[in-house]
C-alpha positions as CSV (number, residue, x, y, z in Angstrom):
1,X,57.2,158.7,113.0
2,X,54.3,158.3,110.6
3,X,51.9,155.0,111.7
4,X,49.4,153.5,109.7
5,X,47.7,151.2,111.3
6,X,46.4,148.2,110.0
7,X,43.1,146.1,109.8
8,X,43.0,142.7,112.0
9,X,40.5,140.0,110.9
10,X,39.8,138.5,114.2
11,X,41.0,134.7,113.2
12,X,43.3,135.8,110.5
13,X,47.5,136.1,111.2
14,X,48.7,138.9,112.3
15,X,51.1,141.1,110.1
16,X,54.6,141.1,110.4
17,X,57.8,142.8,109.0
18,X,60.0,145.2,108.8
19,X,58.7,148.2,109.5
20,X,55.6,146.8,111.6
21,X,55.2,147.2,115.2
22,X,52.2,146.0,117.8
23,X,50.8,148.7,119.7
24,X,49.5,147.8,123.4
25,X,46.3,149.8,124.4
26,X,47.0,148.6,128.3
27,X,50.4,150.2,128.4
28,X,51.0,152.0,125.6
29,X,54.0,150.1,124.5
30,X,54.8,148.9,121.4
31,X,57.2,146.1,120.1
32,X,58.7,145.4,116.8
33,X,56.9,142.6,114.8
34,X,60.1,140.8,114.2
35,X,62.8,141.2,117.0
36,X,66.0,139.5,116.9
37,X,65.2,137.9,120.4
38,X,61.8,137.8,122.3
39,X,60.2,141.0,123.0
40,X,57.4,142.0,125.3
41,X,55.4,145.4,126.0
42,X,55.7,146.6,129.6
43,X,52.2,144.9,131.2
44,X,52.9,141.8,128.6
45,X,49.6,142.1,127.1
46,X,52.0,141.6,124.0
47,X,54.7,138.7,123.8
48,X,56.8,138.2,120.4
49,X,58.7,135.1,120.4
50,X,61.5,135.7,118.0
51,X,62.5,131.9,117.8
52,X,59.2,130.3,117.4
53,X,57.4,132.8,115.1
54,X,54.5,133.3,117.5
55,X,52.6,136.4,119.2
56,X,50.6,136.2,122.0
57,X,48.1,138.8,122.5
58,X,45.7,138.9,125.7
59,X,43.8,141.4,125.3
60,X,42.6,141.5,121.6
61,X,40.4,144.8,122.0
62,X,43.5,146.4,123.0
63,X,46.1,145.9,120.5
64,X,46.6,147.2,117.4
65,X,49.5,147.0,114.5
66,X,50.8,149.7,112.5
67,X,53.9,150.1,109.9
68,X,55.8,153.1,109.4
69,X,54.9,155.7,106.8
């Protein structure tokens, strides 16, 4: 799979959709932008939740997003 990876204004939204997935740089993980439930990569650096439309990051210098070429 083909990623190209997008670039994150620090106090702008993050992008989301079909296709896009957050990359942790702790764990190496990723999660889909949009899951149909709440999704987390494996040291929860990244938390999606599905039902409120909200990311958590905690570690900003180690996450990136990327869509699928």
């Amino acid at each position: 799979m083909g990623r190209i990876y997008f670039d994150i204004a620090p106090f702008g939204g993050y992008p989301a959709g079909p296709g896009v997935y957050y990359e942790c740089g702790v764990c190496e993980d990723f999660v889909p932008s949009i899951p149909r439930n709440a999704a987390a990569c494996a040291c929860r650096n990244i938390v999606v939740d599905a039902d409120a439309g909200r990311v958590s990051v905690k570690d900003h210098a180690r996450f990136r997003a990327f869509r699928t070429a």
